[in-house]
N, C-alpha and C positions, 0 to 999 in steps of 0.2 A: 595486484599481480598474484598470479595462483601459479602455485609448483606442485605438478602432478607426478608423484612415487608410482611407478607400475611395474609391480615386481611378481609375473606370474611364480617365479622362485625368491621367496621373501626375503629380504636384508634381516637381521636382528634386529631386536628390538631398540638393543643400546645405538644402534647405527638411526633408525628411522626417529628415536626421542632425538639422536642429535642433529638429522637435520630440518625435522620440523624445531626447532630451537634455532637452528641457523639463518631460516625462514622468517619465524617469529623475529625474531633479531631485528633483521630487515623491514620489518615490514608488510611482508607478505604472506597469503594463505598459504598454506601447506596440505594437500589430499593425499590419503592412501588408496592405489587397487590391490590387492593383492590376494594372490592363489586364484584369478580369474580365469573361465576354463576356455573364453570363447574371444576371440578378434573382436567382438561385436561388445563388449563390454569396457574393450580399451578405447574403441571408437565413442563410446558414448562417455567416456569421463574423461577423455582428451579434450573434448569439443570447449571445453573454457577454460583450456590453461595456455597459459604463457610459456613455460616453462616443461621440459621432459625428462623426468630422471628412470631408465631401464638398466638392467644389469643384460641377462640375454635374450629379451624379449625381443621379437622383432619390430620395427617400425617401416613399416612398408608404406610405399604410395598413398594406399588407401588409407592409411592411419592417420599420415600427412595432412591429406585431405579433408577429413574429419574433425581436423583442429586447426579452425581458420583463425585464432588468436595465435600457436606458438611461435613463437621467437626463439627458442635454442632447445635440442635435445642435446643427452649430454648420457654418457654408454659409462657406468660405472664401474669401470674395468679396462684392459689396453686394449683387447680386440674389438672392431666396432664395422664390422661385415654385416651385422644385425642391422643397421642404419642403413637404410636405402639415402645414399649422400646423394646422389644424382637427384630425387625429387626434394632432400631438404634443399639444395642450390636453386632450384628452380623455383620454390616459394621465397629464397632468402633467409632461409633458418639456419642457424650456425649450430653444426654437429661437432660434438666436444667427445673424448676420451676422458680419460683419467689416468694419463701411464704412471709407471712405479709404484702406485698402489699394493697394487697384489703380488710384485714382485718377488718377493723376497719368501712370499704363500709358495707359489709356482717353483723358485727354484729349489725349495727345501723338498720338494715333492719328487723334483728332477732328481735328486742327488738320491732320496730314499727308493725310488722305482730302482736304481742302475742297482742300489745293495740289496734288493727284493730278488730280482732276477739272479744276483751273483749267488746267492743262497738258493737257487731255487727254487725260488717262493715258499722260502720257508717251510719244505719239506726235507723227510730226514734225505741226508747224502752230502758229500764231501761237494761244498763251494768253491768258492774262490771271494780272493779279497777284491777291492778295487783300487787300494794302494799300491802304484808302481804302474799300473795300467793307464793308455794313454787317449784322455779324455779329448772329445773335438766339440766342437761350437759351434751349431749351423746357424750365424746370427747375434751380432756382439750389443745386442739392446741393454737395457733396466735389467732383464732377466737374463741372459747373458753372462754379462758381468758379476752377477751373485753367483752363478753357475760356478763359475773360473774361480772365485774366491774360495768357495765350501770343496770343489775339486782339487787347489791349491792345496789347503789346510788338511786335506785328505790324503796327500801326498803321490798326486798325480798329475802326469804331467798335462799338458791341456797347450791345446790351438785352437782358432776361431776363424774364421771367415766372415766375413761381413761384406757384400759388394759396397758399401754405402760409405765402408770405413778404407780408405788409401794409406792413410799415413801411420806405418807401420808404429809408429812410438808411442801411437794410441792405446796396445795390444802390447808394446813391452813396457811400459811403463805399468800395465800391472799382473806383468812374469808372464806374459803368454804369447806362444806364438803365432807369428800370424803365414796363417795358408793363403797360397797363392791363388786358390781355384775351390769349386765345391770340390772336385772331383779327389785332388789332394788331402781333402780336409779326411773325406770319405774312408779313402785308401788307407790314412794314417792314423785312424782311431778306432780305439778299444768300443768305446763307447762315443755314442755321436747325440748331444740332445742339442734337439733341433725344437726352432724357437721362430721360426719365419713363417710370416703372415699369408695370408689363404690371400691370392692376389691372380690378376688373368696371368701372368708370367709362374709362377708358383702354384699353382696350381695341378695335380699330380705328376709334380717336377720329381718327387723321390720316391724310385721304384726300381728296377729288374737292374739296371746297369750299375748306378750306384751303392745298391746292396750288394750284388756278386763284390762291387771291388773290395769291400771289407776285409779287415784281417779278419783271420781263424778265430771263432768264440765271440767274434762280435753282436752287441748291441746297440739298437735305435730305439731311443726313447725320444716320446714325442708327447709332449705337453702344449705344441703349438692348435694346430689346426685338423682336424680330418680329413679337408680336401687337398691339403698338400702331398700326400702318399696317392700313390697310383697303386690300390688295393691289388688289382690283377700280376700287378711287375711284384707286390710283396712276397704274396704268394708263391708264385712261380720260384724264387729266390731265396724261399726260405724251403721249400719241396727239395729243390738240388741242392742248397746249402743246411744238412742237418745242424750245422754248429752255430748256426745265426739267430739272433731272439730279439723279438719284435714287443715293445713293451708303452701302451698309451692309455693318456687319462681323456680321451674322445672315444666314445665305444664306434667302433668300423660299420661301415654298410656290413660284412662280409665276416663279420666278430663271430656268429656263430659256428660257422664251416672253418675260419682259422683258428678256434679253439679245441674242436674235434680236430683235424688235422694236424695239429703242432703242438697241442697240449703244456708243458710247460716253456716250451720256446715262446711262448705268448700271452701275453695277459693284457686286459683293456678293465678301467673299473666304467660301471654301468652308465655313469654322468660324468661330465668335465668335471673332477675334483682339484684342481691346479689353486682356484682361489679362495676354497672351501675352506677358509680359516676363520677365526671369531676378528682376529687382530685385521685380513685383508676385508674382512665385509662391511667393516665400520671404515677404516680410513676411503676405502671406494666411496661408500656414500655420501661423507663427510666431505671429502673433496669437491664429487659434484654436486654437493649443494652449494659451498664456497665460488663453484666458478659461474657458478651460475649470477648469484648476486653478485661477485665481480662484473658478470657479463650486463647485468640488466643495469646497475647502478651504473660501472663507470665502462662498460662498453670492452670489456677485457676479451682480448679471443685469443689468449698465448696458447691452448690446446686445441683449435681448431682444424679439425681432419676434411673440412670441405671449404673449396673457395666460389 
């Protein structure tokens, strides 16, 4: 069995020694691609693996295709919109995550953008704290939850929203409360980091209406997806609303016209930096090397995102 790493943005070292180690373990070969510039070089060193470990590489149809051996790809990271799941169903290849992972990457990122912005971005001028300010949750996941806690300990008060989560005691059993509606959640926070997956329903679900309802001085931090903002409603929203500030680690179709135009109301860093940590890039890989041999030996599919 061969386990192909194709990492056009590369794992560390310490992460790729450990999961060819994990591999070797097993049994199995272990390949590296990495930093390759062209689709045509993943199709050629997929063609004999069993196995697919990507962080944000895509895997499209054709890639699929390509690799008439694999049995499981597996997205080193929670988001996994990268995976065309539609064509791994249809060959029978079991598409894996890795959630919580990078978790705790992502929310320490969430919690530093909201005191980036409160400061100004760290230009000179009178901030503000974000203690006593009232934090909201669009999305009570892995990340989520760390959210609310670092918000917590920071002495804010925080609500969440979750469609997926009903039973309110979920949300007070750990101090937080729970909104009834996006549109609540919207209305009643200082700060809103949003955490919900780029989906045909979500998809630029957050834009013109949802921002206007903000309180005064409000920001959206958005460590989730790019295509859940409806770039055009931001815009417009942040034009008539000079006190609102729009702050993400997805650089925008539209990043350069909203940073002339808004200037410190807005700030994007150049790449998804959410799991850009030494600690998330090892346990991601680590993981999906673990589920995979789980998966190949004893047929394990507890993270499967496609049926």
């Amino acid at each position: 069995m061969k386990i192909l790493v194709a990492t056009e943005k590369p794992f560390s070292k310490q992460a790729t020694d450990g999961i060819a180690a994990i591999a070797r373990e097993a049994g199995y070969e272990c390949a590296l691609l990495e930093k390759y510039t062209s689709v045509d070089e993943l199709k050629t060193a997929v063609a004999d693996a069993d196995a697919l470990i990507v962080r944000s590489d895509k895997v499209t149809a054709d890639v699929i295709a390509a690799a008439p051996k694999l049995k499981i790809v597996v997205r080193a990271g929670a988001g996994y919109d990268n995976l065309d799941l539609a064509a791994c169903t249809a060959r029978g290849i079991v598409a894996m995550n890795t959630p919580g992972q990078n978790s705790n990457a992502v929310a320490e990122l969430a919690i530093a953008m909201m005191i980036f912005m409160a400061r100004n971005q760290f230009t000179p001028g009178t901030g503000t704290e974000i203690s006593g300010k009232r934090l909201g949750i669009h999305a009570y996941g892995n990340v989520g939850r760390i959210v609310a806690r670092y918000g917590k300990a920071l002495g804010m008060e925080v609500s969440a929203y979750d469609p997926f989560i009903t039973d309110p005691a979920i949300f007070a059993n750990d101090g937080v409360k729970m909104a009834s509606s996006v549109a609540e959640l919207y209305r009643n926070s200082d700060y809103l980091s949003l955490h919900i997956p780029a989906t045909a329903e979500t998809k630029g679900s957050i834009g013109y209406d949802l921002l206007m309802s903000m309180p005064k001085g409000a920001t959206l931090v958005n460590t989730a997806r790019k295509e859940v903002i409806d770039e055009a409603g931001l815009a417009k929203a942040l034009t008539e609303r000079p006190d609102l500030k729009y702050i993400t680690d997805i650089l925008p179709d539209t990043a350069a016209e909203l940073a002339e135009k808004f200037d410190k109301r807005f700030f994007t860093t150049p790449k998804k930096m959410g799991a850009e940590t030494a600690e998330a890039n090892v346990n991601a890989g680590l993981a999906a090397a673990r589920q995979i041999v789980s998966f190949l030996k004893d047929g394990v599919t507890k993270f499967q995102v496609n049926k």
